[in-house]
N, C-alpha and C positions, 0 to 999 in steps of 0.2 A: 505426482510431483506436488509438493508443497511451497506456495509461494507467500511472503510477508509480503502485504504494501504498507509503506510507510506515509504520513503525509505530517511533513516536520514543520516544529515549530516549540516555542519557548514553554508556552503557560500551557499548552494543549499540543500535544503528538498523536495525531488519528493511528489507528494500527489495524491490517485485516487481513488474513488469514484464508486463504483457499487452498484447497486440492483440487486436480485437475489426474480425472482419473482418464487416462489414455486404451482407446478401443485398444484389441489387442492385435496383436502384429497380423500380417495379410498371411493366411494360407492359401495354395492352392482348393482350387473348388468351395473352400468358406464362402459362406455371404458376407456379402460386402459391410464392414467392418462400421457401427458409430461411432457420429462425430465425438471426441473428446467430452466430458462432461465437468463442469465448472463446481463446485459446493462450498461455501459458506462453512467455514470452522470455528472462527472467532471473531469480534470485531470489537474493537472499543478506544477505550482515549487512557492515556497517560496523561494526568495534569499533575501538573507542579504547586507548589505553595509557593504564590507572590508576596508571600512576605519576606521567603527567603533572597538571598543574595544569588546573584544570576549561576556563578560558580554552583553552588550548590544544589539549585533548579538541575543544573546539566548533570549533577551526579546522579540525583531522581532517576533523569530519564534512561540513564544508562542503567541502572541499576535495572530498574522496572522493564526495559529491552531485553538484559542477559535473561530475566523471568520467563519473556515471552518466546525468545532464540531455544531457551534451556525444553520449554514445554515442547513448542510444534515442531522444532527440529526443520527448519525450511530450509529447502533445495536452492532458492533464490528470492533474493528479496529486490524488489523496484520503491525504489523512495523517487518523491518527484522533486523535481529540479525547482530551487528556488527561484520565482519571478522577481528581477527586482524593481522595484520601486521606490519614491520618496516616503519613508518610515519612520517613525523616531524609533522600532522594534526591528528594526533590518537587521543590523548586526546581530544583536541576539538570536535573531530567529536561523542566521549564518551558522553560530559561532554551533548551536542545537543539533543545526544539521548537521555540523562537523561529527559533533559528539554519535551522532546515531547514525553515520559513514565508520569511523574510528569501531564500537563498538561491534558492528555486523561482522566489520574486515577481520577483529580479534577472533570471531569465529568462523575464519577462510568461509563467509557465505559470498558467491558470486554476486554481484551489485548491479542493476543496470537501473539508469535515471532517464525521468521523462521530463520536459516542460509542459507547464497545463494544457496547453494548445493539441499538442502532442497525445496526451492523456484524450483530450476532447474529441481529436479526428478519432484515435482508436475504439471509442464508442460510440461517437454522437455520428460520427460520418460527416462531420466539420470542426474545423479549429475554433470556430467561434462559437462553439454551443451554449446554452444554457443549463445553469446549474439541473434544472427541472428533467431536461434532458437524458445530461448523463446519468441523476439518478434512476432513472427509466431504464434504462439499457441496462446500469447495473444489476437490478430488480430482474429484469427479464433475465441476462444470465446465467444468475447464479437462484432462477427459479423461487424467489422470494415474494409473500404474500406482500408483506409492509415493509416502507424504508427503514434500512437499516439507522440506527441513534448511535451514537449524536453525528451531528451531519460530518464531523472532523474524520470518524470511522468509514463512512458511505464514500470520503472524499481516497480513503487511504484502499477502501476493496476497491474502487476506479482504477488505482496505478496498479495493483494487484493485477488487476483482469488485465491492462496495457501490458504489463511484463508477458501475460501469456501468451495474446494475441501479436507480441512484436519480439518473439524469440528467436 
């Protein structure tokens, strides 16, 4: 299974990439089967050009998504759920998400969303983790020597790893 995590937003869309290679099914008299195995495929950031007009920013990221739907072909994607806050970027970073909901659905990929908290208990083993945290777990995981760069990507394999762990 191949899953997208997305972690959305205007100027910068984290994006990451895992397969999730599944023990194989139980036989009789077989040895007992291992756990699932997690692997790192891709990870990186969509940024946009702020000089552009927000409109056009949104065509970027969509564009730059169909790339990345078109290449790994993902079974399911988990984008996380926007927190809100007082922003003068709220809307924008809304309107973004829409864009990269709209986009995955054009390609019937099933969608499930987390809130951070959420994302946090699934790795950290509390909703109120620290950043340093979750990327620890991540790291352990998906068996990585160094943090994955830029941190936007490290934040997007997090909801990745949540969609597997909460299916």
């Amino acid at each position: 299974m191949i899953i997208l995590g997305i972690d959305p937003g205007l100027a910068r869309v984290g994006y990451g990439v895992i397969a999730v290679e599944e023990a194989e099914s139980f036989r009789p008299g077989a040895p007992p089967a291992d756990p699932p195995r997690q692997r790192l495929l891709d990870c990186g950031m969509i940024r946009t050009d702020p000089g552009r007009s927000d409109g056009e920013r949104m065509v970027e990221i969509a564009a730059d998504l169909r790339i990345l739907v078109r290449r790994w072909k993902p079974d399911l994607a988990a984008v996380e759920k926007f927190f809100f806050y007082r922003s003068s970027t709220t809307i924008a970073v809304v309107q973004a998400r829409g864009v990269v909901m709209m986009t995955l659905a054009r390609f019937g990929i099933p969608v499930v969303e987390y809130p951070p908290m959420q994302i946090k208990l699934a790795l950290a083993g509390h909703g109120h983790a620290e950043k340093d945290d979750v990327l620890s777990a991540v790291m352990r995981e998906l068996d990585l020597e160094h943090p994955p760069r830029p941190d936007d990507a490290a934040d997007a394999l997090a909801v990745a790893l949540t969609g597997w762990f909460q299916r």
